[in-house]
LUMVEX-204035 format. One record per residue (C-alpha): residue in three letters; x, y, z; residue number from 1. Coordinates in Angstrom, 3 decimals, decimal comma, padded with zeros to 6 digits. Example, Ala and Ser with C-alpha at 12.3 -4.5 7.8 and 13.67 -1.06 7.14 Angstrom:
2
[site "ALA"; [012,300; -004,500; 007,800]; 1]
[site "SER"; [013,670; -001,060; 007,140]; 2]
This chain:
267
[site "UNK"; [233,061; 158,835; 064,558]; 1]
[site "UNK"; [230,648; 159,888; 067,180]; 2]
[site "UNK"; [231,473; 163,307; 069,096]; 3]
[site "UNK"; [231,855; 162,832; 072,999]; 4]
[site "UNK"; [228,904; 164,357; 073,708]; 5]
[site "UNK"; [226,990; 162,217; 071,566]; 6]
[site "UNK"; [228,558; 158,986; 073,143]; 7]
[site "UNK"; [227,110; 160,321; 076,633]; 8]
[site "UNK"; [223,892; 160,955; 075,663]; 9]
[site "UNK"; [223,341; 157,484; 073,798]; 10]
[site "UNK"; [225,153; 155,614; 076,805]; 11]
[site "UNK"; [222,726; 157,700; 079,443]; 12]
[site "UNK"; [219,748; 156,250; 076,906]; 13]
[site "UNK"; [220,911; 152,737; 077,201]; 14]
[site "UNK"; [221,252; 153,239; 081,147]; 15]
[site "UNK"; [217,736; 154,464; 081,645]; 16]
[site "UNK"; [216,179; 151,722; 078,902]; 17]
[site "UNK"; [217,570; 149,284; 081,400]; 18]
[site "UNK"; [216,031; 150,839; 084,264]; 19]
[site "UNK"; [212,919; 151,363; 082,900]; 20]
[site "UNK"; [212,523; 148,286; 081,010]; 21]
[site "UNK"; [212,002; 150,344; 077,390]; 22]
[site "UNK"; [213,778; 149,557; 074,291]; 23]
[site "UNK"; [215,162; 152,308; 072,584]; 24]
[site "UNK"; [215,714; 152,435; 068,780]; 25]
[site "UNK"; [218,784; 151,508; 066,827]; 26]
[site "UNK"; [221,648; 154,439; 066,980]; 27]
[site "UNK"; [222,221; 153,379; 063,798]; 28]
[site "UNK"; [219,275; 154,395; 062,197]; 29]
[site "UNK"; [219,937; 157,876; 064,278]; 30]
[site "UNK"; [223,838; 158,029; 063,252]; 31]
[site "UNK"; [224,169; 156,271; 059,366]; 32]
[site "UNK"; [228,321; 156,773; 059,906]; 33]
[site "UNK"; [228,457; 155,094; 063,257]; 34]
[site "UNK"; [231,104; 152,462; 063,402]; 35]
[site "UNK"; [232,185; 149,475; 065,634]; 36]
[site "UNK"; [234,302; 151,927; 067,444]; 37]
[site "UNK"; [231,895; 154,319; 068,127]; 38]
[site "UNK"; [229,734; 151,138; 069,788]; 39]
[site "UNK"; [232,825; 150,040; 072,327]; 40]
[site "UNK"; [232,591; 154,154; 073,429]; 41]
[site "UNK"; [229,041; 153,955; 074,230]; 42]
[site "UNK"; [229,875; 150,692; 075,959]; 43]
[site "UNK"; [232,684; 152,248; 078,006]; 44]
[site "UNK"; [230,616; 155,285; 078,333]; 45]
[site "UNK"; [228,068; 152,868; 080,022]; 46]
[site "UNK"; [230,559; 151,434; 082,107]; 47]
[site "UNK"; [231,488; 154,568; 083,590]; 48]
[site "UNK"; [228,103; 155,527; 084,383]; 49]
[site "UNK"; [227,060; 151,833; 086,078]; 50]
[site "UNK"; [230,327; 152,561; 088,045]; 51]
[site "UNK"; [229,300; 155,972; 088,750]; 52]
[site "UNK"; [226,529; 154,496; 090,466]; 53]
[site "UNK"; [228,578; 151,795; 092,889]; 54]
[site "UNK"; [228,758; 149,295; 090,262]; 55]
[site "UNK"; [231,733; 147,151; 090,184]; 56]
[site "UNK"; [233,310; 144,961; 086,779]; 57]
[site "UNK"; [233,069; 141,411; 087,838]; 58]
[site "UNK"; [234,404; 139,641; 084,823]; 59]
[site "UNK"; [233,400; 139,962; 080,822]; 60]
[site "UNK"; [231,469; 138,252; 078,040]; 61]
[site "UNK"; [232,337; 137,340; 074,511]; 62]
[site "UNK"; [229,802; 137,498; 072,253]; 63]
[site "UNK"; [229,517; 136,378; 068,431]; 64]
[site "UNK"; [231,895; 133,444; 068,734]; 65]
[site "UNK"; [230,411; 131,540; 066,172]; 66]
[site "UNK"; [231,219; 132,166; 062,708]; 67]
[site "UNK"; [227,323; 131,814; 061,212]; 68]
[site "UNK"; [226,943; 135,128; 063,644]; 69]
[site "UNK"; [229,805; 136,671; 062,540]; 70]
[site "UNK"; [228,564; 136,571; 058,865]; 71]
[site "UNK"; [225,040; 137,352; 060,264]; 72]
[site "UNK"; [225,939; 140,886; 061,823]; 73]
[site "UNK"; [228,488; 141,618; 058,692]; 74]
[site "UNK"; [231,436; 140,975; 061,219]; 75]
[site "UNK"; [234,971; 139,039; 060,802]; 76]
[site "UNK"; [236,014; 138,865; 065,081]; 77]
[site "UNK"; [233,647; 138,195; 068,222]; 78]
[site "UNK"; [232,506; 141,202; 070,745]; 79]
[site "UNK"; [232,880; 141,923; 074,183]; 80]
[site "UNK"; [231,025; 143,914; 077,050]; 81]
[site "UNK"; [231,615; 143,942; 081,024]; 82]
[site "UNK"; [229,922; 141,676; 083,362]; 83]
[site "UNK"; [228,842; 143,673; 086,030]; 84]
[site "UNK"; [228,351; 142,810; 090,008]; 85]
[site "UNK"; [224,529; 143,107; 089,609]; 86]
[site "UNK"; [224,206; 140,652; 086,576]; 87]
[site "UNK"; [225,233; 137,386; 088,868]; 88]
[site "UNK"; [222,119; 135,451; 090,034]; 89]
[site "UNK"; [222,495; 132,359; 092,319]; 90]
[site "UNK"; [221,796; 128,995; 090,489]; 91]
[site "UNK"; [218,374; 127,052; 091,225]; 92]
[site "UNK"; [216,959; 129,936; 092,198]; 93]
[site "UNK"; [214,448; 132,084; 091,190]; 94]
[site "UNK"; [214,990; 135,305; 089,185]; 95]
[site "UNK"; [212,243; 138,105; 088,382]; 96]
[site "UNK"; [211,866; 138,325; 084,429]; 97]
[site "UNK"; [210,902; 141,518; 085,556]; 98]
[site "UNK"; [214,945; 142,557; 085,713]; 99]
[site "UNK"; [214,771; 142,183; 081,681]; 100]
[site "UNK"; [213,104; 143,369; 078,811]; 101]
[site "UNK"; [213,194; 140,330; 076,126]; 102]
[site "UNK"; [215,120; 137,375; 078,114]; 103]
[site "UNK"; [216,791; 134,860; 075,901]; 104]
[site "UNK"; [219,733; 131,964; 077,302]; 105]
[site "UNK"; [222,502; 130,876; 076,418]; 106]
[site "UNK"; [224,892; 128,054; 077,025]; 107]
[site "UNK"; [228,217; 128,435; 077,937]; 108]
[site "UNK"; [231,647; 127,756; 079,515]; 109]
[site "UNK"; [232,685; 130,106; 082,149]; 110]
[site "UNK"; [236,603; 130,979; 083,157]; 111]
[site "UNK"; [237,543; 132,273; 086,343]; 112]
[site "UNK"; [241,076; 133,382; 086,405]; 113]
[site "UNK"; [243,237; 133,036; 089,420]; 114]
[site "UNK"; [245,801; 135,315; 087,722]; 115]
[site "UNK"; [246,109; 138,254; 085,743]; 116]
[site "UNK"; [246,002; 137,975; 081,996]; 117]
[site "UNK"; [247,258; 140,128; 079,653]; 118]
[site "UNK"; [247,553; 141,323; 076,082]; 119]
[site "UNK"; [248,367; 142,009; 073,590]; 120]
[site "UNK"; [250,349; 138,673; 072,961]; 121]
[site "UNK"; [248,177; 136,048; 075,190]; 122]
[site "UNK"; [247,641; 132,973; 073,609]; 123]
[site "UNK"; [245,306; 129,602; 074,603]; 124]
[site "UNK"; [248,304; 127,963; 076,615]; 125]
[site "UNK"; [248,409; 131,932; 078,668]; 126]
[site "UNK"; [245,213; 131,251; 079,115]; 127]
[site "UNK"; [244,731; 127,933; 080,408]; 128]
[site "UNK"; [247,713; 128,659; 082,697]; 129]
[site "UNK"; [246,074; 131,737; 084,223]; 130]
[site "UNK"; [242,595; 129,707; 084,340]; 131]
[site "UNK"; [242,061; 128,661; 088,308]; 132]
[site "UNK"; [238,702; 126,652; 087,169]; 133]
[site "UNK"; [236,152; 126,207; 084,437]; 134]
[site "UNK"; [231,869; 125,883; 084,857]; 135]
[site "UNK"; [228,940; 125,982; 083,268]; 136]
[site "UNK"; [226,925; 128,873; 082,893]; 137]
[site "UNK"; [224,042; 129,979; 081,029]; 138]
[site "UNK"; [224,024; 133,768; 080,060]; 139]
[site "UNK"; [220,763; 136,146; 080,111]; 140]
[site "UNK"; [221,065; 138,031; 077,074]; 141]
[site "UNK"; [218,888; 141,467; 076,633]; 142]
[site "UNK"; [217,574; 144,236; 074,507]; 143]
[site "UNK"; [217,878; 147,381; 075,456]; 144]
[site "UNK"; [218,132; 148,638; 071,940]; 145]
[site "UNK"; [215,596; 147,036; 069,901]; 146]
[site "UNK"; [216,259; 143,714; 068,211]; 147]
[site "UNK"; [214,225; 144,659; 065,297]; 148]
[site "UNK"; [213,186; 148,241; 064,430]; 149]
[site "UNK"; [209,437; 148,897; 065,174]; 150]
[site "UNK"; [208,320; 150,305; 062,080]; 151]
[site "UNK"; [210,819; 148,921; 059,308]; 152]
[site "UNK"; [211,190; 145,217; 060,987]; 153]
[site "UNK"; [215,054; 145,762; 060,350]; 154]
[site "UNK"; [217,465; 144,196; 062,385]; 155]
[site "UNK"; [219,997; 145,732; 064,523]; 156]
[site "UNK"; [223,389; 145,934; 063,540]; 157]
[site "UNK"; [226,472; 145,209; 065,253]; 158]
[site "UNK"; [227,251; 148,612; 066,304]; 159]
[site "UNK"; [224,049; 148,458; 068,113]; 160]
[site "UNK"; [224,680; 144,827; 070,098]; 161]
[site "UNK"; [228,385; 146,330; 071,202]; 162]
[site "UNK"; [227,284; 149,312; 072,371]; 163]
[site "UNK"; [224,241; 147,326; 074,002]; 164]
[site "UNK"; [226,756; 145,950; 076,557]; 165]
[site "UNK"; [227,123; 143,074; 073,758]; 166]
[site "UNK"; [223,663; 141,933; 074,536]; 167]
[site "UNK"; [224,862; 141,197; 078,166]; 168]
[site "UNK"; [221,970; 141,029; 080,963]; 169]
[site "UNK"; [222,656; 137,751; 083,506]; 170]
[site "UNK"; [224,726; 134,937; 084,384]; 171]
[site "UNK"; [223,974; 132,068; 086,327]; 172]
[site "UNK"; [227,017; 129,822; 087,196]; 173]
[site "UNK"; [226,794; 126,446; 088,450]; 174]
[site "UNK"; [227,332; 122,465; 087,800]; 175]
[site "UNK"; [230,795; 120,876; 088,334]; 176]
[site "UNK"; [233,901; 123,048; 088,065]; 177]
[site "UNK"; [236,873; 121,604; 087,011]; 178]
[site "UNK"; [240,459; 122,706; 086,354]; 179]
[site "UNK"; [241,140; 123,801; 082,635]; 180]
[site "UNK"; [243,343; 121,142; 081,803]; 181]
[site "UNK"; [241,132; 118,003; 083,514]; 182]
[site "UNK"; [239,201; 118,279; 080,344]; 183]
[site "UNK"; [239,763; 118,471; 076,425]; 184]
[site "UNK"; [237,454; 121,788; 076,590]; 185]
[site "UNK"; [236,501; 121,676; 072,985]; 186]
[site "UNK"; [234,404; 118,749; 073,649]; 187]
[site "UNK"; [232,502; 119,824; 076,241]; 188]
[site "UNK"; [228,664; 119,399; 075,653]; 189]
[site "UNK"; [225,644; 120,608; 077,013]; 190]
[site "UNK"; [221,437; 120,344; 076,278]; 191]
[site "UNK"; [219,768; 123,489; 076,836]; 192]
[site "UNK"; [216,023; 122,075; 078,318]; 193]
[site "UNK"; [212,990; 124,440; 078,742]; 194]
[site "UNK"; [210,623; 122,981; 080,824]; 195]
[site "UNK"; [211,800; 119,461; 080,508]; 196]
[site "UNK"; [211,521; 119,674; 076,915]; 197]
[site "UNK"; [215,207; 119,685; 075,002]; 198]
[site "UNK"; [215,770; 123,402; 072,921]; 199]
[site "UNK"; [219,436; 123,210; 071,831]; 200]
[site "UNK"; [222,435; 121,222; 072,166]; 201]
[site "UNK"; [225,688; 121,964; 071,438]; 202]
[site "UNK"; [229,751; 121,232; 072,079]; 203]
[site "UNK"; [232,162; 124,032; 073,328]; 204]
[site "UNK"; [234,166; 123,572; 070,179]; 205]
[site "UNK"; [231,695; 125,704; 068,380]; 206]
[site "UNK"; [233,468; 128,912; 070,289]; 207]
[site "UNK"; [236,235; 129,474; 067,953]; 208]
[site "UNK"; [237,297; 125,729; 067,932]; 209]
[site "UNK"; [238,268; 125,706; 071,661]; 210]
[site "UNK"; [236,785; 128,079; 074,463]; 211]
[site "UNK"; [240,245; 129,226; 075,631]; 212]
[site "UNK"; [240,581; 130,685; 072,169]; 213]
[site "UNK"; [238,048; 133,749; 072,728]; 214]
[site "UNK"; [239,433; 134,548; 076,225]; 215]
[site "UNK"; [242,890; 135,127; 074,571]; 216]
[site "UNK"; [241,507; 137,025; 072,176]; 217]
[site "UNK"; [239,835; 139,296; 074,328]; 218]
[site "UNK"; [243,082; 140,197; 076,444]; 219]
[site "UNK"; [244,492; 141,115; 073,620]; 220]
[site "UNK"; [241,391; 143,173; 071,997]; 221]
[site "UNK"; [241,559; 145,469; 075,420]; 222]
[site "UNK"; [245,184; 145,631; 076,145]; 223]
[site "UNK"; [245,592; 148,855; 073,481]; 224]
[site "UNK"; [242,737; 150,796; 076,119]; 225]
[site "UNK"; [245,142; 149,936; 078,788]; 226]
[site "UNK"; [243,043; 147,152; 080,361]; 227]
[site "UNK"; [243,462; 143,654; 081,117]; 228]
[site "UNK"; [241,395; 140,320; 082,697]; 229]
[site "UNK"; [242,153; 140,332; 086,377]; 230]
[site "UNK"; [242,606; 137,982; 088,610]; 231]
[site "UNK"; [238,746; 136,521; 089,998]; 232]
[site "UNK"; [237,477; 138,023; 086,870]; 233]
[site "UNK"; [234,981; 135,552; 085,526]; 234]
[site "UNK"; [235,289; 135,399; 081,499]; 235]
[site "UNK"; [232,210; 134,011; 079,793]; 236]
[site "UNK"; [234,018; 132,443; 076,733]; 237]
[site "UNK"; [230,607; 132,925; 074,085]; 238]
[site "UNK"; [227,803; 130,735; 073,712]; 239]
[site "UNK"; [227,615; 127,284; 071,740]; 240]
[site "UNK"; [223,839; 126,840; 071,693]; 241]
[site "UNK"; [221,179; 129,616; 069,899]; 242]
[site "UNK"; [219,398; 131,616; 072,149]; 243]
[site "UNK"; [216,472; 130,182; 073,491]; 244]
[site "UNK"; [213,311; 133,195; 074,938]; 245]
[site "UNK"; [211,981; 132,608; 077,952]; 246]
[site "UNK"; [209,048; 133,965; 080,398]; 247]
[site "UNK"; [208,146; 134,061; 083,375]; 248]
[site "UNK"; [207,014; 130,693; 084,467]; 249]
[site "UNK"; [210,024; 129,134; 082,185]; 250]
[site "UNK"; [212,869; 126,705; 083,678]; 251]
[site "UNK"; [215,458; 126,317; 081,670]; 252]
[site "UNK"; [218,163; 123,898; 082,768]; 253]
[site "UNK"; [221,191; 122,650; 081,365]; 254]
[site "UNK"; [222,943; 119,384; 081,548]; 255]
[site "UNK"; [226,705; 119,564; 080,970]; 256]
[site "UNK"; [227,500; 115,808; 081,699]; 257]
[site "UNK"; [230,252; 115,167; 083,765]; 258]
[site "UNK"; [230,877; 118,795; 084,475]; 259]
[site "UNK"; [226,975; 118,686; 085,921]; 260]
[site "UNK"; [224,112; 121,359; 085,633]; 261]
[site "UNK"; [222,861; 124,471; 086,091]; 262]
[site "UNK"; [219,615; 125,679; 086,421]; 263]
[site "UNK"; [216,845; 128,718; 087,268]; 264]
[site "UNK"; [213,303; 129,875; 086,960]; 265]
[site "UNK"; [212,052; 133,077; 085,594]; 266]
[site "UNK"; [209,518; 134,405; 087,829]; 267]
C-alpha cells in the first residue's frame, strides 16, 4: 500500500496533468506494489483536491463493464470515478478538444436518480425504483496518465485507469429520456457515427447484461467508505460501444432509436 504522502503527491500530479494538458507516466512503473486500492486513494485524493478548488460531485461513472475489458486490464468487477460539475457539456454544441489530452467517446445509458440509493445490499429492482429517468449519453474519456508508456509501448494497468478518475473527462447528455421501466433497458441500442460515417454499434445489454446492474453495484462498492448515490446524481451505467478518438473538427453523433440522439463537435 501507498503511504499518505505518496497518495497526495501522485493525486496533485494527476490534477496538474489535467490542467496542463501533459500525460504523466504510469504510477505503476514508479510503485511495482501498487494495488487497486491504492488507485481508489489517489482517486479520492483527487476528489478532495477538485473540491478544494469549488468543485462539486455531480453524479459517477462505471467503467470496465464489459467482460472482454475486464480480462483485458487483469480485472474480475467494473471501476468507478466521480463525475464532476465541470465535466457536463451541453448537447449539439460545440466543445474545445482543447479541454482534453487524447479524446475518445463512448456510448452509453445515463441514470438520474430522484432518490437516494444505497449499499451495501441494493439490487437492480432498488435501482430502477430510485431511477427518476434514463438518457443517452456519450462519455469523453481521457489520459492523464499515459495510455501506453513512452519508451516501453506498455500499457497501463488498472491501477493506473482508477486512479485516473477511471478514465473520466466529459459527458454530454441528450436524446429522449424515458422512465426506467418504459423500456426493457437491456435492449437498448445505439450507432456511434463520426462524421456521418457509422464507428460502433452496440445494445445496453453488453453492461453487465442489463444497465441497472452496474449502478447497483456501485452503491454497494462505496457504501463501506461511507458514501452513497444521491438523489440528482447522474450515474453513467458503462459504455456498450469501443471507444472511438476524435479531433478537433470531429462530430460524433449517436442515434439511440426511439430514445433519440445526442450529439457534439470537437472544436
Amino acid at each position: 500500500m501507498l503511504d499518505s504522502a505518496t497518495v497526495q503527491t501522485l493525486a496533485q500530479e494527476l490534477r496538474e496533468a489535467r490542467r496542463t494538458r501533459r500525460q504523466v507516466r504510469h504510477f505503476s512503473q514508479r510503485f511495482p506494489g501498487m494495488t487497486v486500492e491504492d488507485g481508489y486513494a489517489i482517486q479520492r485524493a483527487w476528489v478532495a483536491l477538485e473540491i478544494a478548488a469549488g468543485r462539486s460531485i455531480r453524479g459517477r461513472k462505471i467503467g470496465l463493464t464489459s467482460r472482454a475489458m475486464q480480462l483485458s486490464s487483469q480485472i474480475d468487477e467494473p471501476d468507478y470515478a466521480p463525475l464532476m460539475d465541470d465535466m457536463f457539456f451541453a448537447q449539439g454544441g460545440d466543445i474545445a478538444v482543447s479541454h482534453f489530452i487524447a479524446p475518445r467517446v463512448e456510448v452509453e445509458l445515463a441514470f438520474v436518480l430522484g432518490q437516494a440509493l444505497e449499499g451495501p445490499n441494493a439490487t437492480l429492482v432498488d435501482v430502477l425504483r430510485a431511477t427518476d429517468y434514463v438518457c443517452p449519453a456519450l462519455e469523453i474519456i481521457d489520459a492523464r496518465i499515459e495510455q501506453f508508456d513512452r519508451d516501453t509501448k506498455a500499457p497501463r494497468k488498472v491501477f493506473d485507469t482508477i486512479s485516473d478518475f477511471a478514465a473520466n473527462a466529459g459527458i454530454v447528455m441528450g436524446g429522449r429520456p424515458v422512465k426506467p421501466d418504459a423500456v426493457d433497458l437491456r435492449w437498448v441500442g445505439a450507432m456511434l457515427f463520426k462524421n456521418g460515417v457509422i464507428e460502433e454499434t452496440g445494445l445496453a445489454a453488453a453492461v453487465l447484461n442489463h444497465p441497472a446492474t452496474g449502478v447497483a453495484w456501485l452503491a454497494n462498492k462505496i457504501a463501506p467508505h461511507g458514501e452513497r448515490l444521491n438523489a440528482g446524481d447522474v450515474v453513467l451505467a458503462g459504455s456498450f460501444t469501443r471507444p472511438t478518438p476524435a479531433v478537433a473538427g470531429d462530430t460524433l453523433h449517436a442515434d439511440y432509436g426511439p430514445l433519440g440522439t445526442v450529439s457534439f463537435r470537437f472544436v
